[in-house]
N, C-alpha and C positions, 0 to 999 in steps of 0.2 A: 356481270350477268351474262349467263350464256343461252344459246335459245337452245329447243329441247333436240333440235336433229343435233348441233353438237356437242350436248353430253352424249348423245345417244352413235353417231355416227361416227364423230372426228376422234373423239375423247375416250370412247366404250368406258365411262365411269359410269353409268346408269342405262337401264333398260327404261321401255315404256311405264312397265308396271309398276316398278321402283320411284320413279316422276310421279304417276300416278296416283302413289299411297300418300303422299304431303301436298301435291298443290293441282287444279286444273292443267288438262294439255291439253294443244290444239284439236283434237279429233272433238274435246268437249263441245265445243263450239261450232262442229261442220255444217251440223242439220238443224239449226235455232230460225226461228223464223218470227220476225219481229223485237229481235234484240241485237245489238249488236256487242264486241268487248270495247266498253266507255273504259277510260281511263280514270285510275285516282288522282296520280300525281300528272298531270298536262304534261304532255312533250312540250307546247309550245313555251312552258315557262321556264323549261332549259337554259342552260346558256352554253352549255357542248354537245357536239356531237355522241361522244361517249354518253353523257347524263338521257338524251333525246333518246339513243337507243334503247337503253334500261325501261324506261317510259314503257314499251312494249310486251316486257316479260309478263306473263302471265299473272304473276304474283302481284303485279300492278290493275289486274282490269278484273270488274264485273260485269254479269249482265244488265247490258241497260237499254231499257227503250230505244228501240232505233228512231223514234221521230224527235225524242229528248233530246239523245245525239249528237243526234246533226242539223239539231236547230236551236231549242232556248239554252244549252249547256254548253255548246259548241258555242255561241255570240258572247257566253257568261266568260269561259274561259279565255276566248280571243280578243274580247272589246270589252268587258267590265273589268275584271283584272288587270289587263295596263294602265286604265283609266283609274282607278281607283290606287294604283300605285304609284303614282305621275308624285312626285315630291319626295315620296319615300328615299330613305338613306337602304334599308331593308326591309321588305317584304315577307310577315311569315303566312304561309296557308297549310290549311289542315282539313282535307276533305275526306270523307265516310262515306259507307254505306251502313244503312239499318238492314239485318238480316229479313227476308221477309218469309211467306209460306209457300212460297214454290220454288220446282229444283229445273234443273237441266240435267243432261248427262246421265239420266237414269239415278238422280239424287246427289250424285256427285256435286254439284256447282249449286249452291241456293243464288235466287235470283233476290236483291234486295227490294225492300218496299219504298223505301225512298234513299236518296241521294243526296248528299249537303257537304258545301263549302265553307270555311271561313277564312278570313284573309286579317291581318293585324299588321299596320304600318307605323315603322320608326323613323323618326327625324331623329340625327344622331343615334344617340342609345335610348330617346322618350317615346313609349307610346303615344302613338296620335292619335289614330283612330282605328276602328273595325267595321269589317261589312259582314257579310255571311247568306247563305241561299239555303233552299232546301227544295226539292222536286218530289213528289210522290213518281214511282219511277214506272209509272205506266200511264203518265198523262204527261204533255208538251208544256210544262208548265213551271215556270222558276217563282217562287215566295222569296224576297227579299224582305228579310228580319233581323232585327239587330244580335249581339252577339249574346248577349243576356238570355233573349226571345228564342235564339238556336238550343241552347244548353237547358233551355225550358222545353222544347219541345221535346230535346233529344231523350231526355230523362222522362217525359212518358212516353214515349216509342221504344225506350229501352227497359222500360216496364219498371220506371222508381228507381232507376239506377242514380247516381249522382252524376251530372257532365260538369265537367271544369275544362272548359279550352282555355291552350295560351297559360297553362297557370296561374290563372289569373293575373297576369301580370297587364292585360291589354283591355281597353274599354269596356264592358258590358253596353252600354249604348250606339 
């Protein structure tokens, strides 16, 4: 994963505008006021440097509530997540965004309506157990519901869509 000065500066394989026709760039982001770029996949759940870095690209973050952040999502990822992984042999998580009805960037960037986690822990190769979260992403606020309870929600937020996390391979409760 490369950041956008060096395809842009080091590399000259792509212009601004070229960046700009497939994914968000930094300029999207200059002038936002009350959001900041949240991440999908955590840095902190890394375990290299390389992987941490990635965490950063663009193609990894939405806009999200800046008091969500760097408070009940930020405590979710740093202290719910190890906690709840404490036994695991592997940990899988798979966090969203639901698109919602505002943009940044002059349209360019939709800002989502809410934000949701889930996490599905194996002893050995068995499923054990699952947790999952959800935020409407303009309140400070985390819903902890099971994982059945997330792919119910999801599928009306996604307007009747069908949600299947995990493949089903991992708890509903």
């Amino acid at each position: 994963m490369e950041r956008e000065v060096v395809l842009i500066e080091q590399l000259h394989r792509f212009t601004l505008e070229e960046i700009k026709k497939s994914q968000a760039v930094l300029v999207d982001y200059e002038k936002i006021t009350g959001l900041t770029r949240g991440h999908m996949a955590a840095c902190g759940h890394m375990d290299s440097k390389e992987n941490k870095t990635a965490t950063f690209t663009l193609t990894n973050i939405v806009p999200q509530d800046e008091n969500l952040n760097n408070d009940k999502w930020s405590k979710y990822e740093s202290k719910t997540m190890p906690q709840m992984s404490q036994g695991c042999t592997t940990t899988y998580v798979i966090t969203g965004a639901v698109p919602g009805n505002t943009y940044i960037a002059g349209g360019r960037v939709n800002v989502p309506s809410h934000i949701w986690s889930a996490g599905c822990c194996l002893v050995g190769t068995q499923p054990s157990k699952t947790w999952a979260v959800i935020a409407e992403n303009n309140k400070n606020r985390l819903k902890k519901v099971s994982l059945g309870d997330l792919e119910n929600m999801l599928a009306t937020l996604y307007k009747g869509r069908s949600v299947t996390l995990f493949n089903n391979a991992c708890p509903r409760q």
